[in-house]
C-alpha positions in Angstrom: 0.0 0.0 0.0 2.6 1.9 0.9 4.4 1.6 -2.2 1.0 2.4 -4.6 0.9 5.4 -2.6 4.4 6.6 -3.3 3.9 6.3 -7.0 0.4 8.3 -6.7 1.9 10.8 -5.3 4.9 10.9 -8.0 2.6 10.8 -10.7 0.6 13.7 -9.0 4.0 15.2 -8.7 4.8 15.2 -12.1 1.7 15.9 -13.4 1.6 19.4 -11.4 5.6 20.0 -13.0 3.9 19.3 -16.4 1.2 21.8 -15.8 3.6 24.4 -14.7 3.9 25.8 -17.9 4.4 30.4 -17.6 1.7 32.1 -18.9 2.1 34.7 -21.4 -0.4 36.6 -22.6 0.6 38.6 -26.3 -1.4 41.5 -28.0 -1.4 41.8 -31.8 -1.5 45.0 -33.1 -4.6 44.0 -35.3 -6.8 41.0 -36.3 -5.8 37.4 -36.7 -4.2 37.2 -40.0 -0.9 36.0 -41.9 0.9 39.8 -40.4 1.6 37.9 -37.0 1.6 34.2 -38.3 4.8 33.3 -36.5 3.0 33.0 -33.4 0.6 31.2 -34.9 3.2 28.9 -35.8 5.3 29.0 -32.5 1.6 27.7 -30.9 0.4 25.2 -33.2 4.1 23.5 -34.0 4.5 23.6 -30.0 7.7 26.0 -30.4 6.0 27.5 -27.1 5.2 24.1 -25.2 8.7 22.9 -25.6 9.8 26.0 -23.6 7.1 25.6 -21.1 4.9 28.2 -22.1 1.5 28.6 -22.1 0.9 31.3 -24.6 -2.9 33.3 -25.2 -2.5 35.6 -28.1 -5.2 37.6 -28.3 -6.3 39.6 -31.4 -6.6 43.2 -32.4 -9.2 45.3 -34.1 -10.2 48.7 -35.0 -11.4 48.9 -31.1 -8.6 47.9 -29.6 -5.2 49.6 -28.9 -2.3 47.7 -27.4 -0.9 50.1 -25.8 -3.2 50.7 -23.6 -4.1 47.1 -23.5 -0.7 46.8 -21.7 -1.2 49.2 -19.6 -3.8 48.1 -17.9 -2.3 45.0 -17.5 -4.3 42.9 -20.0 -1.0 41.5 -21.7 2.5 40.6 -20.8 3.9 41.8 -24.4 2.5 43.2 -27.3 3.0 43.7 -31.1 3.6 47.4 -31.8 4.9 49.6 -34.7 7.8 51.8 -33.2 5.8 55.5 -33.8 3.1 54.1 -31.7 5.5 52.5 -29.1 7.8 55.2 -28.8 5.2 58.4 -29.0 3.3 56.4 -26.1 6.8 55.8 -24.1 7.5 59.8 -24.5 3.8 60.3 -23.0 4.5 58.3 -19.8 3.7 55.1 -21.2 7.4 52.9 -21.0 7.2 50.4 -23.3 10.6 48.7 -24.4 11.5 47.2 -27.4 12.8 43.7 -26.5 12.8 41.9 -30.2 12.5 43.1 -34.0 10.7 40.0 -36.2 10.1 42.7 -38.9 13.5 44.0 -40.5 11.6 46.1 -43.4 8.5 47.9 -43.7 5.8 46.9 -45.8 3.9 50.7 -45.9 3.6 52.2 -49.1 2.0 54.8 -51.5 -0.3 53.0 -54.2 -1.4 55.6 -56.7 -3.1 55.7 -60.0 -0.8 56.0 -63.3 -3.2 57.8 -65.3 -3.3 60.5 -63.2 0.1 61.5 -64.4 2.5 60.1 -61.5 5.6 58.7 -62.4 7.8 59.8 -59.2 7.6 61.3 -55.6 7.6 65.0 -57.0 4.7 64.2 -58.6 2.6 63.7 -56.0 2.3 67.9 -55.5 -0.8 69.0 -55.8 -2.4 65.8 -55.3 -5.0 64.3 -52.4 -3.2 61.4 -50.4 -5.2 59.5 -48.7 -3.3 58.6 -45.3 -3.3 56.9 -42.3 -3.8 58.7 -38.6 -3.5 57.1 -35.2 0.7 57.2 -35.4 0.9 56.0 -38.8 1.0 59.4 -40.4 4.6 59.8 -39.2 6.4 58.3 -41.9 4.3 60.1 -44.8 4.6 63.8 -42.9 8.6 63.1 -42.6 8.7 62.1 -46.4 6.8 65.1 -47.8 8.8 67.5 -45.5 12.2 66.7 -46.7 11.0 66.9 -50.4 9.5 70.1 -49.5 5.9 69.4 -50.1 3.6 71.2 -47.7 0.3 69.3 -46.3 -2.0 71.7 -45.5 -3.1 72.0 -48.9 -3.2 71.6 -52.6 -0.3 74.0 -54.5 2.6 73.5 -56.1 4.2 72.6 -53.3 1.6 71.3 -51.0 -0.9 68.2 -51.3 -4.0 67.7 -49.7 -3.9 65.0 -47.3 -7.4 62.8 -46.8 -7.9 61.0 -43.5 -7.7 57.3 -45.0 -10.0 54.9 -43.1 -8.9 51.3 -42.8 -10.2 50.4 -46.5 -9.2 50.9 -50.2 -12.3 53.1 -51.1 -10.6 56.4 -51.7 -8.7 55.2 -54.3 -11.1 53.0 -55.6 -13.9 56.1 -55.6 -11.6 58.2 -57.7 -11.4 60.4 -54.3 -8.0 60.5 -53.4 -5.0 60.2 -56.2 -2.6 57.8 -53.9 -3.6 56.0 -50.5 -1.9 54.4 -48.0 -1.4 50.5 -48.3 0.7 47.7 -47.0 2.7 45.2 -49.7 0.8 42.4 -48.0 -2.5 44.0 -47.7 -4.5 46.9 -48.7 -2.6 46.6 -52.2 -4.3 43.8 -52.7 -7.7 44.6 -52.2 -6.9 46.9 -54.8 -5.9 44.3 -57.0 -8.8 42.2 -55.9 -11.4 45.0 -56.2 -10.4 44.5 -60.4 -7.8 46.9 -60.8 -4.6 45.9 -62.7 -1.3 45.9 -61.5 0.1 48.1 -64.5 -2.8 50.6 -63.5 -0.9 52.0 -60.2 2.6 52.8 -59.4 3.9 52.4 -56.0 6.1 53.8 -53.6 7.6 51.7 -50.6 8.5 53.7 -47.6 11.8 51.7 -47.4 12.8 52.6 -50.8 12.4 56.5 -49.6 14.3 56.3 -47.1 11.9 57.1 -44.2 10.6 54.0 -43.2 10.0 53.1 -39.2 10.3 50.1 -38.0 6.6 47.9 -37.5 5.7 44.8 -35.6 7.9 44.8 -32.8 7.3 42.9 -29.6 7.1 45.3 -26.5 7.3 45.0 -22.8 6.7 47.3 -20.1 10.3 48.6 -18.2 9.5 47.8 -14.6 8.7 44.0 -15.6 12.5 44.2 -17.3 13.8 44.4 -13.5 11.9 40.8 -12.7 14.4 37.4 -13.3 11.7 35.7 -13.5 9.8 38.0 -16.2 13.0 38.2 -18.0 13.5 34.2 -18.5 9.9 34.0 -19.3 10.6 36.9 -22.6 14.0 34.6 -23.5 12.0 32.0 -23.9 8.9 33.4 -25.5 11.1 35.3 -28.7 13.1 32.7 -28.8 10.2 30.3 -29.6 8.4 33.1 -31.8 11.6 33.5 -33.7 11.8 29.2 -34.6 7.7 30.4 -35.3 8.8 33.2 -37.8 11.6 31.1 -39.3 9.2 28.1 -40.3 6.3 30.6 -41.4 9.0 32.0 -43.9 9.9 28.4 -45.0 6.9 27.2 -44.8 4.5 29.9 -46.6 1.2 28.4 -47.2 1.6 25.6 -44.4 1.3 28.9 -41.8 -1.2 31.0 -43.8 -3.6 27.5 -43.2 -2.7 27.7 -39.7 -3.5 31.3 -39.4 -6.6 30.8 -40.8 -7.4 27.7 -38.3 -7.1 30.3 -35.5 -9.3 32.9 -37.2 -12.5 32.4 -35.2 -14.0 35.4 -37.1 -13.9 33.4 -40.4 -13.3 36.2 -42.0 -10.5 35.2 -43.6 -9.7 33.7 -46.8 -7.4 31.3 -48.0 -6.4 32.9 -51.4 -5.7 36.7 -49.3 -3.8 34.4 -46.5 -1.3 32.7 -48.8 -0.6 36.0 -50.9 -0.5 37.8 -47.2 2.3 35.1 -45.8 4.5 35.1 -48.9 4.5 39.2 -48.6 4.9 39.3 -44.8 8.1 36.7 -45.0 9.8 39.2 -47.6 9.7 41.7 -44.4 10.9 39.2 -41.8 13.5 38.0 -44.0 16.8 38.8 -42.6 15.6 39.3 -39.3 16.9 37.2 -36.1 14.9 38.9 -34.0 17.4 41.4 -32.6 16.7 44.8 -33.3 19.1 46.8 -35.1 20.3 49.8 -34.0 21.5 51.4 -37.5 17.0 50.7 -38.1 16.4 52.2 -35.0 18.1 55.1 -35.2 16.8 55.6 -38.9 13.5 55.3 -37.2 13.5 58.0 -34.5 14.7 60.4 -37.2 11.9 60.0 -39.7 10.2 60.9 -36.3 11.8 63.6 -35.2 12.1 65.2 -38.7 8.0 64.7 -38.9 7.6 68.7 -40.0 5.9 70.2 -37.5 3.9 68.3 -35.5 6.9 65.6 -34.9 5.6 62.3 -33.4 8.8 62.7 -30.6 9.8 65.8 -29.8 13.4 64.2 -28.3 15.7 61.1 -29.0 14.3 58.4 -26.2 16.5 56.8 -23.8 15.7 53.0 -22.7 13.6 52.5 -25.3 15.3 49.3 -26.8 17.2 46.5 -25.2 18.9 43.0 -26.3 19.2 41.5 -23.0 16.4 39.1 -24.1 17.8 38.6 -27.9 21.2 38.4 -26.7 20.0 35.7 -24.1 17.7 33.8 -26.4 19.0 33.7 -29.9 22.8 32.9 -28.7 
């Protein structure tokens, strides 16, 4: 009896270890789709089991803003674009940049060709539809060091058209060019019946004003926790084996994106198209953040004309104690 007894409790034992696995709760920056497929992957391939995590990853929406999300405690780490992160960190807000998945930017200008645009001085005198909330950044930096005003149409001015989330604008003949991602919004375009050889774009990255997008963000007091710390060296770690396979493994992580789309919303066709984009901009990417991309970043900010997402260069807002811990 005694013996029987022993081994019940071992196997209680270990079945409490097994159990033990950290929570981690992560915020996207937007809905369930191919953008944040790596951890998809890292949960389904069990990337995040193997390093005894137990990972929620809860989606975004037009509702929903990480940042504040992580504030209020509802997530341990979230997916941010830098503007956001860094304009909410100057606020009051400290977020930290602990890992950089996304090495390029996929935001771009998509504008007609017959209205005569052929290059970036062309766009004077033109409506530009354009994303708010933070995302306006990059754009205002690009047409301030060409010169181009934005408070109005002219020679040397454009008028700029707050772009909702959609393709209408362009597609309704109101604006000339509108904001759109490589893996996105261009191809709703494409998919609303327009032709490739119709538009002409203009990548962000190409300009030279580009800021960094979909990094993973943690709040600085948790930074000064062991145990928090282990817990992040572990979680990028596994997200970065997620990101590698998604690249590798294109459609194979657009169908598990789609698997974890309980809006079923989704389709497969946009999903596929959407992962082989998205791995173009994690390409090259270990997951450490560059500094050379950082600093490129917070001067498109500060260069922002004049209403400047950053009014000074941060301090603490970056750190590769978890890259250098889990990627070496």
């Amino acid at each position: 009896m005694k013996t029987l007894l022993t081994a019940a409790a071992m196997a209680l034992g270990t079945a409490s270890v097994a159990q033990a696995a950290d929570e981690v709760k992560l915020q996207l920056k937007w809905v369930t789709q191919a953008q944040f497929a790596g951890y998809y992957v890292a949960l389904d391939q069990g990337f995040y089991e193997a390093e005894n995590l137990d990972v929620t990853i809860l989606p975004g929406g037009p509702d929903i803003a990480p940042t504040q999300v992580i504030a209020g405690g509802g997530a341990d780490v979230t997916v941010e674009w830098m503007p956001a992160a860094l304009a909410a960190r100057e606020k009051g807000l400290p977020l930290v940049n602990i890992a950089q998945p996304y090495k390029s930017s996929g935001m771009m200008l998509t504008c007609w060709k017959d209205t005569g645009i052929a290059a970036p001085e062309d766009l004077a005198n033109r409506t530009l539809g354009v994303w708010f909330f933070g995302n306006e950044f990059p754009f205002m930096s690009w047409m301030s060091q060409m010169g181009i005003s934005t408070e109005g149409k002219g020679d040397k001015g454009v008028e700029v058209l707050k772009q909702g989330f959609n393709v209408d604008p362009l597609l309704q003949r109101q604006a000339d060019c509108i904001s759109t991602m490589t893996y996105n919004e261009y191809w709703q375009v494409i998919d609303a019946g327009v032709a490739p050889d119709e538009l002409i774009t203009f990548k962000y990255e190409d300009q030279g004003v580009a800021t960094l997008e979909d990094g993973l963000y943690v709040l600085e007091d948790n930074l000064s926790d062991p145990a928090f710390v282990d817990k992040m060296q572990r979680f990028v770690r596994a997200s970065m084996k997620g990101w590698k396979w998604a690249e590798e493994n294109p459609d194979d992580a657009a169908e598990i994106v789609l698997d974890n789309d309980a809006s079923g919303a989704q389709t497969e066709e946009h999903q596929k198209r959407m992962m082989s984009e998205v791995a173009k901009l994690t390409a090259g990417s270990n997951g450490a953040l560059s500094e050379e991309d950082y600093q490129r970043t917070v001067k498109t900010l500060l260069d922002g004309g004049s209403s400047p997402v950053i009014t000074k260069e941060p301090a603490g807002a970056w750190t590769h104690v978890i890259t250098d811990a889990a990627l070496n």
